[in-house]
C-alpha positions as CSV (number, residue, x, y, z in Angstrom):
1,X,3.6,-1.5,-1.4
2,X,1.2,-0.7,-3.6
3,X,0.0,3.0,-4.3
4,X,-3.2,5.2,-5.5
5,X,-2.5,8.8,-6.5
6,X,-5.3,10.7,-7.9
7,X,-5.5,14.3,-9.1
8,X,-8.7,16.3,-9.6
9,X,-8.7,20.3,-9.9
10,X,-11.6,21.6,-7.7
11,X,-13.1,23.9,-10.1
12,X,-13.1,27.3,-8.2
13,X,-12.3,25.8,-4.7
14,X,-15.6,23.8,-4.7
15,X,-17.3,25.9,-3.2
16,X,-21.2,24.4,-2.6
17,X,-20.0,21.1,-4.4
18,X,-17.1,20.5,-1.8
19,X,-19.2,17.3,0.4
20,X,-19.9,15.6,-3.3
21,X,-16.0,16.2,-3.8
22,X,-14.4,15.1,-0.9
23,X,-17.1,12.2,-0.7
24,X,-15.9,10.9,-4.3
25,X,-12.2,11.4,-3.0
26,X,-11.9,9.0,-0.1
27,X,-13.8,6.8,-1.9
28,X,-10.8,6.0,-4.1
29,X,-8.8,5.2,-1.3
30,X,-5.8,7.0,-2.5
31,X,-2.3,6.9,-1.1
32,X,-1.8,10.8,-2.5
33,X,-4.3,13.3,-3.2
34,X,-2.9,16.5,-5.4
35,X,-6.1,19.1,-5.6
36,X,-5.3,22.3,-7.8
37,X,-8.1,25.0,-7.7
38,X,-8.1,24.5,-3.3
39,X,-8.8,27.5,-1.7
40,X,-8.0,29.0,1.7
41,X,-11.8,29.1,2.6
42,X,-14.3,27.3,4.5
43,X,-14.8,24.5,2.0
44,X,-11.2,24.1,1.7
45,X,-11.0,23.5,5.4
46,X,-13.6,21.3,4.7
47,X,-12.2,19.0,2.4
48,X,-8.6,19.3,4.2
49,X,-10.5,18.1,7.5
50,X,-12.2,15.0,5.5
51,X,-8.8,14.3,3.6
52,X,-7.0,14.3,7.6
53,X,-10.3,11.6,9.0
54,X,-9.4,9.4,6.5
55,X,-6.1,8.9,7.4
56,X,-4.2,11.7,4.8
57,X,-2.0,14.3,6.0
58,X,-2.7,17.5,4.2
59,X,-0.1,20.0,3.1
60,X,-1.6,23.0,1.6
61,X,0.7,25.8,-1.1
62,X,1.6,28.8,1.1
63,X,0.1,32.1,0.1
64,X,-3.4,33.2,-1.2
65,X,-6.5,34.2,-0.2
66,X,-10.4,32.7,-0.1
67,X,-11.1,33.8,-3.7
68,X,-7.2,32.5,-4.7
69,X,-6.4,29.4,-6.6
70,X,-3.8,27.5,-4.4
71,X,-2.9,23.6,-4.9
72,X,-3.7,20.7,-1.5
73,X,-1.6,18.0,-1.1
74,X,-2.3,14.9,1.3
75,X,-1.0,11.5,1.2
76,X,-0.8,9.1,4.2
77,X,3.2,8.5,4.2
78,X,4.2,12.0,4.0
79,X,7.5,12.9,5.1
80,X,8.7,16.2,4.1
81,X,7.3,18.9,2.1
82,X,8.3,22.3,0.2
83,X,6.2,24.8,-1.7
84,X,8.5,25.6,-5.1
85,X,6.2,28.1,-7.1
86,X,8.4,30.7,-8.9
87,X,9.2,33.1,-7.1
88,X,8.0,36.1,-9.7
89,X,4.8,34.1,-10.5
90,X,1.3,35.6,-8.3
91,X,-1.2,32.5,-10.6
92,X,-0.7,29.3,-10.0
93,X,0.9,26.9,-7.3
94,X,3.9,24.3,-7.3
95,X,4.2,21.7,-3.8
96,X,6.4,19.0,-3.7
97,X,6.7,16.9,-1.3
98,X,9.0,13.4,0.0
99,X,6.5,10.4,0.9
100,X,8.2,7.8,3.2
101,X,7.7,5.2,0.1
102,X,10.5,7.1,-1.3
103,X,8.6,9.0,-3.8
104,X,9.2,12.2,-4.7
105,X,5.8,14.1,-5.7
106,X,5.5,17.6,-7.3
107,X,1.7,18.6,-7.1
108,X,0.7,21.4,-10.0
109,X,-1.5,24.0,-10.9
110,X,-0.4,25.7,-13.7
111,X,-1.3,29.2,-14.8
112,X,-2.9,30.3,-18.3
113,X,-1.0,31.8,-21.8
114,X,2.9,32.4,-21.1
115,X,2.4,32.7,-17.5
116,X,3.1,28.9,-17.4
117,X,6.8,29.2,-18.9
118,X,8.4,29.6,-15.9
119,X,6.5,26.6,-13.6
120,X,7.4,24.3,-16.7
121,X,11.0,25.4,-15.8
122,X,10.9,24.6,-12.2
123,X,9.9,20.9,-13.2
124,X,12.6,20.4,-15.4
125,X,15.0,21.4,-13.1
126,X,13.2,19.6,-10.5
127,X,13.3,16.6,-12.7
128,X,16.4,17.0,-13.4
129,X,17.9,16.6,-9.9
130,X,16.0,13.4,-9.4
131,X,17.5,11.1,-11.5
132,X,17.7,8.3,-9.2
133,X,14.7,9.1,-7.2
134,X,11.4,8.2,-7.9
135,X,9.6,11.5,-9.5
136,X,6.0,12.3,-10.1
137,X,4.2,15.2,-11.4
138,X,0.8,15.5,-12.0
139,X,-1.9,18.0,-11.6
140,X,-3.6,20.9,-14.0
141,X,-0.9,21.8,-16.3
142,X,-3.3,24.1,-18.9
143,X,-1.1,22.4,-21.3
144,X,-1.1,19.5,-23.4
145,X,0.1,18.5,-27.2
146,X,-0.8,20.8,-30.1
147,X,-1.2,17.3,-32.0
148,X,-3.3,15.3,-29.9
149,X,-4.7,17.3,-27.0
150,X,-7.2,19.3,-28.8
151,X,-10.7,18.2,-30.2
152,X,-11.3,20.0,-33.6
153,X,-10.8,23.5,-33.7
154,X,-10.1,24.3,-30.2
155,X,-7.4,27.1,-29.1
156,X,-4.1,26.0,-29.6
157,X,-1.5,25.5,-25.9
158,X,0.9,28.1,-25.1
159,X,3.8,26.5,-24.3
160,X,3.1,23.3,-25.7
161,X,7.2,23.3,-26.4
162,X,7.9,23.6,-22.7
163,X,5.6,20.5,-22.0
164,X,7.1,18.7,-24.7
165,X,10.9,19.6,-22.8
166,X,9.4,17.8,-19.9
167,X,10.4,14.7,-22.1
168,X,13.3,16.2,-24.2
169,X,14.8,18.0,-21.6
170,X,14.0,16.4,-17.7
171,X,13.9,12.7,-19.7
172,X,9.9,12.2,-17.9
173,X,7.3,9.9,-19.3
174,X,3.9,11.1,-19.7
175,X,2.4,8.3,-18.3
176,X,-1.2,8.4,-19.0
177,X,0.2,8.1,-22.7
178,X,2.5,5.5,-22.1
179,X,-0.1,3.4,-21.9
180,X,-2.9,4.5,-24.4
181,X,-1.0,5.6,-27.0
182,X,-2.0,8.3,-29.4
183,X,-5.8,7.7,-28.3
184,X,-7.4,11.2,-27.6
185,X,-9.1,11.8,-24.3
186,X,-10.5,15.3,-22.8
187,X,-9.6,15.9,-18.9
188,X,-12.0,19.4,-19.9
189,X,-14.2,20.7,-21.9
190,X,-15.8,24.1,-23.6
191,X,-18.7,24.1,-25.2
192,X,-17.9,22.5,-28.5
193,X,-14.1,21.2,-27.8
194,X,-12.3,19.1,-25.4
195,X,-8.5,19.3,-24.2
196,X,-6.5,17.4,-22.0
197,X,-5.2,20.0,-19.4
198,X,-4.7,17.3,-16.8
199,X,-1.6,15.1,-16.4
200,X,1.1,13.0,-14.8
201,X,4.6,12.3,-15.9
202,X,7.0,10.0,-14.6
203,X,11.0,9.7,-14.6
204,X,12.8,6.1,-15.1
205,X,13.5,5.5,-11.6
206,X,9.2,5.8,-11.2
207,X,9.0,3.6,-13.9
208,X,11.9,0.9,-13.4
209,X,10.4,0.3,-9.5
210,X,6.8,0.0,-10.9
211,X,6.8,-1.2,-14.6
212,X,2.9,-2.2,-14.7
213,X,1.9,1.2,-13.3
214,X,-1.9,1.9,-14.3
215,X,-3.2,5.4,-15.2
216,X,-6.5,6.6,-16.2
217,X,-8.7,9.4,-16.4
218,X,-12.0,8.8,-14.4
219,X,-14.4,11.1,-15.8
220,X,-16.9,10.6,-13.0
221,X,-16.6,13.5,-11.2
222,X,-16.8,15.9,-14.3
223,X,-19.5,14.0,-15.8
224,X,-21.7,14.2,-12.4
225,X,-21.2,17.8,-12.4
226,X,-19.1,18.0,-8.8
227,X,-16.0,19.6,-11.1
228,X,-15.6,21.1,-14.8
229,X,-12.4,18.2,-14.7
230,X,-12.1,14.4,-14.4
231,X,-9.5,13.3,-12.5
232,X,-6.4,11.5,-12.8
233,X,-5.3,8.2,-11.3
234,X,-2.0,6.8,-11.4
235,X,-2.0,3.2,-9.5
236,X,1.2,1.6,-8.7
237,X,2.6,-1.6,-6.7
């Protein structure tokens, strides 16, 4: 059964932009949706009520508040689903959630600086005890390589170890590189750098059922202003 999961952070919760958004969304006729930067608002319900008419079931990260930064799930095989932020963290959002394709899915929005440590330790451990289980994780981790991730003389990651442990230590794939290499593409940008912020990793068992997995990052949405990010989409069948 072939597959479609695509990631794109919000930028703020969407807020005037949220029609454009959801509009580009269920164009790409995705199987998963993973949204970081949702908010518990009125164009959160929005997009949550588009995501639900086009077939999705939504799961949103408990907690928050209209002006918070919370994470949406939706696919359209969804079978159970947990939120598994840490428990001392008050930034940033982990859901993961079982489809009925036997995927396992963790949806993330990551916090700034160290804040991050302890969501990158969640996923290992999550990782971890899904060896034989198809596993997924993809959203806005505010993280990337030190190496590769940054244009010129842009900040360097906290925690870039941590994201490197996602390999080391929980054995994951960073897919998006498994196919392009060391080629440098920016998921964001400041004014004069870019960074790749946005990812999605991959464990053996996600890799051994779907060896010609596709991933890209579409920069449409970024480049038409809807969102500060471009998305990411990870196709499998």
């Amino acid at each position: 059964m072939a597959i479609r999961i695509v990631s794109l952070n919000l930028r703020h919760g969407g807020g005037k932009r949220i029609s454009g958004l959801a509009d580009w969304l269920v164009t790409k006729l995705p199987a998963a949706v993973v949204l970081p930067e949702w908010r518990h608002n009125a164009p959160g319900q929005y997009i949550r009520e588009r995501l639900t008419d086009g077939g999705l079931v939504t799961v949103a990260a408990a907690g928050g508040t209209s002006k918070v930064n919370s994470v949406l799930l939706a696919a359209t095989d969804l079978n159970e689903s947990w939120e598994v932020t840490p428990s001392s963290s008050t930034i940033g959002k982990l859901m993961l959630v079982e489809l009925n394709q036997g995927i396992r899915l963790l949806g993330c929005y990551f916090p700034q600086l160290q804040a991050k440590a302890p969501f990158f330790q969640v996923s290992i451990r999550l990782a971890q005890k899904s060896p034989d289980i198809p596993f997924v994780m993809i959203g806005d981790f505010n993280t990337g390589r030190n190496d590769l991730d940054i244009e010129g003389t842009g900040a360097r990651f906290h925690c870039a170890d941590l994201f490197l442990a996602l390999t080391r230590e929980a054995g994951l794939t960073d897919l998006w590189r498994a196919r392009h290499g060391d080629r440098q593409d920016w998921t964001w940008r400041s004014t004069v750098n870019g960074f790749r912020i946005d990812h999605v990793f991959g464990n053996r068992a996600f890799i051994g059922r779907f060896p010609a997995f596709r991933c890209v990052i579409d920069h449409a949405p970024r480049l038409s202003g809807l969102t500060d990010h471009s998305a990411i989409v990870l196709e499998a069948d």
